[in-house]
Phi, psi and omega in degrees: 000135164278001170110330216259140184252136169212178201267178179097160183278174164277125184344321190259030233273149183207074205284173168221206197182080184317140167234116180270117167259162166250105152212166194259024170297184192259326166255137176235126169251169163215164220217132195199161148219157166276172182319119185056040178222178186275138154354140138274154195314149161297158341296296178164234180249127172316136183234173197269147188275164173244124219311143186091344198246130176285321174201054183246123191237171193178145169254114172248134182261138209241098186275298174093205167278018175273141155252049204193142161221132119359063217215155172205163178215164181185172193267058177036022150225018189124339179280121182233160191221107182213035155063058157066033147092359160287348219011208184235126245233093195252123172295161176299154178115206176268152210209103191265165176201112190219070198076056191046036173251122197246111170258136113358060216157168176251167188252158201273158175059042164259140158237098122240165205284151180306153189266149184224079189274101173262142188228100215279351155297335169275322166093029189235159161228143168214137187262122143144210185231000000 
């Protein structure tokens, strides 16, 4: 690198997007795309339970340069949960979805590595969850 600032994101630039679902199935997948981009096959992707937790399951979706992801969810066999047929509509970063109520945040007893939200209209980064 030569020091020199120039505008625009960087070429590599890639956001995702942590998901917390809260439920008592015994399995949860979620079925997401990014925003205006294609689906994954029904039911979708199995998501991991979190670890500490009774009925909190979790994802990260690999957003790419869309910042906004498209998700609904169920129990991987037929039962959905897609916010009253709107589903749900998440930004990059972390994401609680809790009786169809959507937070900011990672769920407490989560091991997982720290977030790193960069906001390149602003020209901020923020560290932590």
């Amino acid at each position: 690198a030569d020091g020199s600032v120039s505008s625009g994101a960087p070429d590599d630039l890639s956001y995702s997007s942590t998901i917390f679902y809260q439920s008592s199935w015994s399995t949860v997948c979620i079925h997401w795309r990014p925003a205006a981009g294609v689906w994954t096959s029904a039911p979708g992707v199995p998501m991991t339970k979190v670890a500490g937790t009774t009925d909190w399951w979790a994802f990260t979706a690999d957003l790419g340069v869309i910042e906004q992801a498209e998700v609904t969810f169920n129990n991987c066999a037929g039962t959905w949960d897609s916010n009253g047929g709107k589903n749900y509509l998440l930004a990059a970063g972390s994401w609680k979805v809790s009786n169809g109520t959507i937070s900011e945040g990672t769920v407490v007893g989560g091991n997982l590595p720290p977030v790193a939200r960069v906001t390149p209209a602003t020209a901020t980064l923020y560290v932590g969850d």
